[in-house]
N, C-alpha and C positions, 0 to 999 in steps of 0.2 A: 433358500439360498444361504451358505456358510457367512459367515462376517466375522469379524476380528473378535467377536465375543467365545468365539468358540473356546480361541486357548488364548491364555493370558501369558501377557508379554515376559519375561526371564531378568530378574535384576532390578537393582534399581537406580533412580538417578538420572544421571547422564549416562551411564555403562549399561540401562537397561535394553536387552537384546527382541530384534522380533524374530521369533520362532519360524522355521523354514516351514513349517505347515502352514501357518499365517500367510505368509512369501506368496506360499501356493495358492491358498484360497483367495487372495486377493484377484491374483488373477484370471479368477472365476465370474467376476462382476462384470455381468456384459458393457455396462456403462465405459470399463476401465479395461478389459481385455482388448488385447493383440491379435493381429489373425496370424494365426500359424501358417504356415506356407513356404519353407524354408529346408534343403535337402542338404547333407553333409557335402554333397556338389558346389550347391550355391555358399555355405561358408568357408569353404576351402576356397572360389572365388573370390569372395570378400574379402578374405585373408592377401591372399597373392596382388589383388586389386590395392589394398592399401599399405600392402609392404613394399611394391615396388613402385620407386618414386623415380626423385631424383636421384637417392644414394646411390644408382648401380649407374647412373649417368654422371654424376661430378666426384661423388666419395673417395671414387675407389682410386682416381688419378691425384686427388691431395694427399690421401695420405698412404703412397707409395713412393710422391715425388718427398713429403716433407718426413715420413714417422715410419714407416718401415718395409718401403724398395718391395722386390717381388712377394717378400713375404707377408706381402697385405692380405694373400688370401688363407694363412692362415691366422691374421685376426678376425676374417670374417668368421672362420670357424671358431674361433675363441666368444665372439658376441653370440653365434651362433647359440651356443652352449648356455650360454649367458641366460640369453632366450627362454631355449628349451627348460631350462628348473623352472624359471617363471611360470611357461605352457604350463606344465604339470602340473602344479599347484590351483594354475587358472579351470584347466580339466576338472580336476575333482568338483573343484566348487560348482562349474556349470555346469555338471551335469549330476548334482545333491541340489542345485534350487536355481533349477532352471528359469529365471525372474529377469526380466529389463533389468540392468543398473550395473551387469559387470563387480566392478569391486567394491563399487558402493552397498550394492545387495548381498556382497557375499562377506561384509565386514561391518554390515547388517548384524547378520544371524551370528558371528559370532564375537565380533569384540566390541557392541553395544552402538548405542546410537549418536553421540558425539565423535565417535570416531567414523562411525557411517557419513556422517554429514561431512565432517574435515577431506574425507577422501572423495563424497560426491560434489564437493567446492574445485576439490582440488582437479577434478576430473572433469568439471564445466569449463575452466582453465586449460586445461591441456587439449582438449578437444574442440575447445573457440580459436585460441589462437592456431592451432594446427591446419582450421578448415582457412584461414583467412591467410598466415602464410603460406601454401600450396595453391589455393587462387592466387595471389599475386605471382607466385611461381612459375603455374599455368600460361598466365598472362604473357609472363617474357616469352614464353617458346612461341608463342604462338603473333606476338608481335614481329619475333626473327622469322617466321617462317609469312607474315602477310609483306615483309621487305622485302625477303628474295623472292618473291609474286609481283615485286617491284610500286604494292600499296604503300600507304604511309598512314598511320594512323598519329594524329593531331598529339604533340606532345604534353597539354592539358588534357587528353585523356588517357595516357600513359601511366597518370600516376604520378606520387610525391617524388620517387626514384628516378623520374627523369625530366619533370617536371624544371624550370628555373623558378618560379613563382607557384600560385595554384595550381593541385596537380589532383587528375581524380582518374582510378584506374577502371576503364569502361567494362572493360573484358572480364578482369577478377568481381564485378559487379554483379553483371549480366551471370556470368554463369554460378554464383552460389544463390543467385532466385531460380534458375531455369532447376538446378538440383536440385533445390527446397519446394518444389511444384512436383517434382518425379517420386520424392519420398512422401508427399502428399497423398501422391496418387495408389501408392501399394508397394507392400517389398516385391512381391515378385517380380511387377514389374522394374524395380530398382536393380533384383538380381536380375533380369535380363538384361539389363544395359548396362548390368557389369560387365556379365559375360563376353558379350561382342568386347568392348571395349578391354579387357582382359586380356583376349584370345589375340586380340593386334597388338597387344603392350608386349606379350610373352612371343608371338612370331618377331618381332621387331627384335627381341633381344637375343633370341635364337639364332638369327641371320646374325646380328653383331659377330655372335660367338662361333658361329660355322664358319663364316666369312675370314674372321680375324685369325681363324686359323692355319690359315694359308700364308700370313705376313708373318708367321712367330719367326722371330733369329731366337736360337737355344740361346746365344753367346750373352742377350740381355738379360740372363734371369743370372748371373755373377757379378759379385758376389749375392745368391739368395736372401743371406740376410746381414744385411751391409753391418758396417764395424759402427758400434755403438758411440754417441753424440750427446752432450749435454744440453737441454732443453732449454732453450733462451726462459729468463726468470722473471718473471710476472711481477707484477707491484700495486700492492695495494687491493684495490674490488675486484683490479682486472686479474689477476691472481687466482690458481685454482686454490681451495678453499681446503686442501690435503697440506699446501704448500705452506699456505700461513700457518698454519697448526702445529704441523710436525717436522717445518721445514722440510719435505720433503720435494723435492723436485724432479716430473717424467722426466726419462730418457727418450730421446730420438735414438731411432733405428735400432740394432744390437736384438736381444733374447727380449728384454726390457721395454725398446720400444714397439715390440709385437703388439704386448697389454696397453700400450697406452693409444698406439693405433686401435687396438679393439674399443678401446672406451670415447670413441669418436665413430668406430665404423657400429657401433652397436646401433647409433641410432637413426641409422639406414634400417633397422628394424623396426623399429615403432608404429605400433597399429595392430600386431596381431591379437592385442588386446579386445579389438574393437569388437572381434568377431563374436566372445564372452556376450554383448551388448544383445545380441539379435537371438538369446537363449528361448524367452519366451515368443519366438515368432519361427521359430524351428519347431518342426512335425515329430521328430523324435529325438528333444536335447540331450538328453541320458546319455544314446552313441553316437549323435553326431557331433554335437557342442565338439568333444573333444578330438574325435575323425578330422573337423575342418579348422583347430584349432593346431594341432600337431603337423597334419597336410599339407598346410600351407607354409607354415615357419621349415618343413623341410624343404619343399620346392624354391623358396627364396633364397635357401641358404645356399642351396648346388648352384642355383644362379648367379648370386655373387660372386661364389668361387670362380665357377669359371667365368665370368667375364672379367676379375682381377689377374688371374692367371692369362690370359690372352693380352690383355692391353698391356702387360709388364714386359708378354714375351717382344709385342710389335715394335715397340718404344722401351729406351733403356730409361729405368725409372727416374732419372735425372733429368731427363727432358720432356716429361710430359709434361702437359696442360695442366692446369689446377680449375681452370674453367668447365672445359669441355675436352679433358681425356681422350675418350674413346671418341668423338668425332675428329678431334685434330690428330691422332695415331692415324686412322684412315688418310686422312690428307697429306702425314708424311709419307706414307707409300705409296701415295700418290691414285690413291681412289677418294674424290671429296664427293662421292656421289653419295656415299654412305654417312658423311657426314648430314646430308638432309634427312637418310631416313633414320638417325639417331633423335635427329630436334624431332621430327613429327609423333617417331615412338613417345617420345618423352612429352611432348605436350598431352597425345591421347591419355597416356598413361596417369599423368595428373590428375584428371578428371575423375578419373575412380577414386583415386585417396582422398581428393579433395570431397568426394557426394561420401566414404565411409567414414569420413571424419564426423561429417555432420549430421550421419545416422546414431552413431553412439552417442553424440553431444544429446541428441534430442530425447536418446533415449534413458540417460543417465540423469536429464532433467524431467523427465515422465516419469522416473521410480520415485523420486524423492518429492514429485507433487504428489503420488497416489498414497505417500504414507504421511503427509499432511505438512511436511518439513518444506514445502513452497506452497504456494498455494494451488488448491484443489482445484481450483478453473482448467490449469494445465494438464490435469488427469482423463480427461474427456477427450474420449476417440471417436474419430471420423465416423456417422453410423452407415455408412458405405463401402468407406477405404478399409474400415480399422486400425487406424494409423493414429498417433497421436498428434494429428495436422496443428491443433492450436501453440504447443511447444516449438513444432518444426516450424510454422511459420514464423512467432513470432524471433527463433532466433537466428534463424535464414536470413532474416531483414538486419537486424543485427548485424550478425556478419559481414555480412553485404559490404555494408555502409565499413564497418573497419579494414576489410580488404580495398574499400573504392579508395579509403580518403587517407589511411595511416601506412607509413610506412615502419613495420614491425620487424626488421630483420635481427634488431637486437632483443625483443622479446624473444625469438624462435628458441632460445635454450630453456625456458622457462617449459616448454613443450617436455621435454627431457626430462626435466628435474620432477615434472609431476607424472609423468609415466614411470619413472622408477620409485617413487613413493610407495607409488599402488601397487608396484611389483612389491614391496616392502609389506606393505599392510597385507594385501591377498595371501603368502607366504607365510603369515604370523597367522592369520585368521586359518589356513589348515591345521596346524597344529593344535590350536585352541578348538576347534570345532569337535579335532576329533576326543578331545578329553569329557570337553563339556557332551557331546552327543553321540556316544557311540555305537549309536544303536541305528543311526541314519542308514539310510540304503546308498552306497555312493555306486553308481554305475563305471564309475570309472577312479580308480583311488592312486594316488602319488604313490611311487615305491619310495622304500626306506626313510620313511617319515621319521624323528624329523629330520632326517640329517638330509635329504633334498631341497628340504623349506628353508633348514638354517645358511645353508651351502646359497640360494636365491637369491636370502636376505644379504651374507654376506658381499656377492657379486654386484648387487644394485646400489649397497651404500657405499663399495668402493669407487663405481663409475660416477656415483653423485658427488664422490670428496674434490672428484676429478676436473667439476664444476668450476668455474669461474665464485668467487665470494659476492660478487654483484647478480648474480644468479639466486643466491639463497636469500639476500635480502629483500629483493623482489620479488620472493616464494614465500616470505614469512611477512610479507607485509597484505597478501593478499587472502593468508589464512589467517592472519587477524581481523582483517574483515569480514571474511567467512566465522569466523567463531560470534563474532559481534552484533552478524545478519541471525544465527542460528539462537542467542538468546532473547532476543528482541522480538524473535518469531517464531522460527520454526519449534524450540523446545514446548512452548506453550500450544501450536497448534497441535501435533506431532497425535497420531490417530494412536501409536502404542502408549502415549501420555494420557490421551481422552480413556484408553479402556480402564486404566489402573485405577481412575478415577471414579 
């Protein structure tokens, strides 16, 4: 059997890199291996499953009514974009080391191992609070829809959010153990119960958009892209974090507030990341990693469109909903029959993002046990499942408990800020890989490097400046911790530290 003795690790330090052959052979150790099982089907699934949330149910009516009127659906096209440089860069990487860990393994191999850990910190972070605000999410639709069943579930178990006193939310509870049990049990069966669950998320939204075609008035889509607005001015943390700096402040509506509506509707995107995560558990990552990575960021993005394109046309963007859009449009035209099968889409629809959220968390914490930078206990896979059950359960339970008992609405940007990091680092890490190793086989390679990568990097740290300043504090407080945990521990256990030694 290969072992890390084979090839010795690249650099030194804290910069020192593990070689994607290493990457490879690791994943050869029956103890720590994945079962492959996974077809460019089921991650183009997974893709669509946790791109389509709630964005295409609340987003697309805020920021039409507040940042930029019909021509919302061409911000969706602008994040779109956004996106897609990211995809590309994510493509190459997954399918040159095809490994669990996403951006952590692939900034891994190329820009050393303190920056591997900073981004698989930062990615334990984006991925925990993400599974735990979407259960809480889940929670409400599905609480509105046990009322108009004419139940009532007890307001102490509703949660901190509705709660007057103690508040514990039963349902966001329940269902990230009932998830953390089904990814226990085996991806494929996970990708099946995407699938179904998919397949009524995307009917459900279909009908929206078939349906709401019948209600368009042309006459609300004038002016298309309404006369440009000065952006009420932020103060202080609550301030985005462009404004303090360079004094600069968005515009509402106009050419201007397209891009700032983009930099809000982008992260109605967030997740296609995730699909990177399930490399090593896919039958042939080379061409499909990037098939179900590309696939699905397209299918989301016509989705978007048209459903911002319809809801603009039904409703003049000044009067829509900021809540529930596309349900209360329905209801001005006087069909609210459609407004229940909007809440039901969207609770089904929950469910997937919320179980891919907490597949990548598990498995972004399984890369970085198997390379010794957590501990190795969590490196050991199911000898049945072949799952990495000890990670998933024990952060399944975790979650659990932060979705039952915390009310986290104002962490959810912190979600943001470390999903474009990683778009940040993944983008730098092509460039540098292909210098330092040009010799790699990449099955799928970025055009026009770098100027796709730089163009990425450019688009991510704009949308980050776009941040709230009490956003990055909160970011840089908990990668202090992260660097704090990683010298105390991980750098001395760390398996590419033991070889050198």
């Amino acid at each position: 059997m290969s072992t890390q003795q084979d090839l010795p690790p690249s650099g030194d330090g804290l910069f020192r890199t593990k070689t994607v052959e290493q990457s490879i052979r690791d994943t050869e150790e029956p103890e720590h291996a994945l079962k492959k099982s996974l077809s460019a089907l089921d991650l183009t699934v997974f893709g669509v499953g946790v791109i389509i949330g709630t964005g295409i149910f609340v987003l697309t009516g805020k920021v039409a009514k507040e940042t930029a009127g019909p021509a919302t659906a061409i911000a969706f096209v602008a994040a779109g974009v956004v996106c897609a440089l990211a995809a590309l860069c994510y493509a190459e990487f997954a399918s040159t080391v095809p490994v669990a860990g996403s951006a952590y393994t692939f900034s891994y191999a190329s820009l050393g191992e303190l920056v591997a850990w900073i981004i698989g910190w930062d990615l334990v972070l984006e991925f925990a609070l993400g599974t735990a605000v979407v259960a809480v999410g889940w929670s409400g639709y599905v609480r509105s829809l046990i009322d108009n069943a004419g139940w009532h579930l007890p307001d102490a178990l509703s949660g901190p959010d509705v709660a007057d006193g103690f508040g514990f939310d039963l349902l966001a509870f329940v269902l990230v153990l009932v998830l953390t049990v089904i990814l226990v049990l085996g991806m494929k069966l996970s990708a099946r119960v995407t699938t179904v669950v998919v397949a009524i998320k995307v009917a459900v939204v279909l009908i929206v958009i078939i349906a709401g075609l019948f209600f368009i008035d042309t006459a609300n889509y004038s002016p298309f892209i309404p006369k440009a607005q000065p952006q009420p001015s932020g103060s202080g943390l609550d301030a985005p974090l462009i404004q303090l700096i360079f004094g600069y402040a968005p515009t509402n509506f106009g050419v201007m507030g397209i891009f700032t509506a983009a930099s809000v509707v982008f992260f109605a995107f967030i997740g296609f990341d995730v699909v990177a995560t399930a490399a090593e558990e896919t039958k042939l990552p080379q061409r499909d990693v990037p098939r179900g990575i590309m696939a699905s960021l397209f299918i989301c993005t016509a989705l978007y469109v048209a459903v911002s394109i319809v809801v603009t046309g039904m409703q003049h963007y000044t009067k829509l909903s900021v809540s529930a859009p596309l349900a209360d449009a329905f209801k001005a035209v006087g069909h609210p029959f459609y407004a229940g099968v909007i809440s039901f889409g969207a609770a089904v629809g929950l469910t997937t993002v919320c179980m891919i959220l907490l597949l990548g968390q598990t498995r972004v914490f399984f890369a970085m046990s198997r390379d010794g930078l957590l501990p190795r206990f969590f490196s050991k896979t199911h000898p049945r499942f072949r799952t990495p059950y000890r990670p998933t359960i024990l952060l399944g339970v975790i979650i659990a408990i932060i979705a039952g008992f915390t009310s986290i609405n104002e962490l959810a940007t912190l979600v943001n800020i470390g999903t474009l990091f990683a778009f940040v680092v993944v983008a730098l890490g092509v460039i540098v890989l292909r210098r330092t190793r040009p010799d790699l086989h990449r099955a799928f390679r970025t055009p026009w490097v770098p100027l796709i990568p730089v163009l990425s990097v450019a688009a991510s740290v704009w949308l980050m400046l776009n941040l709230p300043a009490e956003t990055w504090l909160r970011f840089g407080i908990w990668m202090v911790i992260g660097v704090i945990i990683y010298f105390a521990y991980g750098r001395s256990h760390s398996r590419v530290n033991r070889t050198r030694v």
